[in-house]
N, C-alpha and C positions, 0 to 999 in steps of 0.2 A: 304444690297443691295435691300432695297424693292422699289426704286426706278427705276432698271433698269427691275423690273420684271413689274412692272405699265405701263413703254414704251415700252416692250413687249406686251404686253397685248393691248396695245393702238395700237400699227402697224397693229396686229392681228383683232383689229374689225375694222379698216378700211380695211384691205386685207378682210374681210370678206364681206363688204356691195359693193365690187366692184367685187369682183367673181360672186356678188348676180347677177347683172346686166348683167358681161359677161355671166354668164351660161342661161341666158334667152334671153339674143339678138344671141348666137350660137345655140339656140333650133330654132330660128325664122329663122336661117340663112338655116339649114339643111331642117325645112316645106319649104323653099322657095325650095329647091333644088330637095324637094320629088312634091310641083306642077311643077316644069317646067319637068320634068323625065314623069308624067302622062301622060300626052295626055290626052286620050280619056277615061282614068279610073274615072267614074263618082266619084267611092266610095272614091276613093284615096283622088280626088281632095276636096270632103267636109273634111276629115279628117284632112287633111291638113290646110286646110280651116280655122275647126275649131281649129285648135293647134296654126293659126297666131293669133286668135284671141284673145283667151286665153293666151299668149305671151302678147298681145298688154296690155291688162287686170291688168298683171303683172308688165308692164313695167308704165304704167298708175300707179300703187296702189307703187312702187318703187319711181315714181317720187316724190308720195305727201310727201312719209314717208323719204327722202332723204335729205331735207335740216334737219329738226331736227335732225337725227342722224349726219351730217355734224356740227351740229353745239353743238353736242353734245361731238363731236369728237376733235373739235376745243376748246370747252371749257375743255376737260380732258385734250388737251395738255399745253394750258396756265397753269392748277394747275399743272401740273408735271413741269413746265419751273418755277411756283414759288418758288414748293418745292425744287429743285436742284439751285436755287438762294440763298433760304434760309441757305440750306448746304453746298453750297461754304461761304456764311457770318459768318457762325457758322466756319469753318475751317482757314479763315482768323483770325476771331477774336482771335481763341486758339492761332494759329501761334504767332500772334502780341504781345498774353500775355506771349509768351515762354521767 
């Protein structure tokens, strides 16, 4: 069954590269929440500041590297949709010669 482990595997790095994203756009979500709570706290507010920015930074360096793993992602499931064509044809075919 090294096939059902390959589409595990494959679920897995796309459930990976989209946690990547939610856990950087819920860091951005919580600095938004630590400047509007501020006021008038100079320090806060740069720190803050700079954590949207650095967010943004990430979400920018996510967006470039995200089509090629998408389409890396895309290409691993085509060869898994081959191989499980393959071994349904091989199963047929024994069937047929029974």
């Amino acid at each position: 069954g090294g096939s059902v482990s390959s589409a595990a595997g494959l679920a897995a790095k796309g459930g990976g590269i989209l946690s990547n994203v939610t856990s950087v756009v819920q860091n951005v979500g919580s600095q938004v929440k630590n400047i509007l709570g501020i006021g008038k706290n100079k320090e806060g507010a740069d720190a803050a500041e700079k954590a949207l920015g650095e967010a943004q930074g990430k979400l920018t360096s996510l967006k470039q590297t995200m089509p090629s793993q998408i389409a890396q992602l895309q290409q691993d499931q085509s060869n898994l949709r081959q191989k499980y064509e393959q071994e349904l044809n091989q199963l047929r075919q024994t069937l047929n010669s029974i």
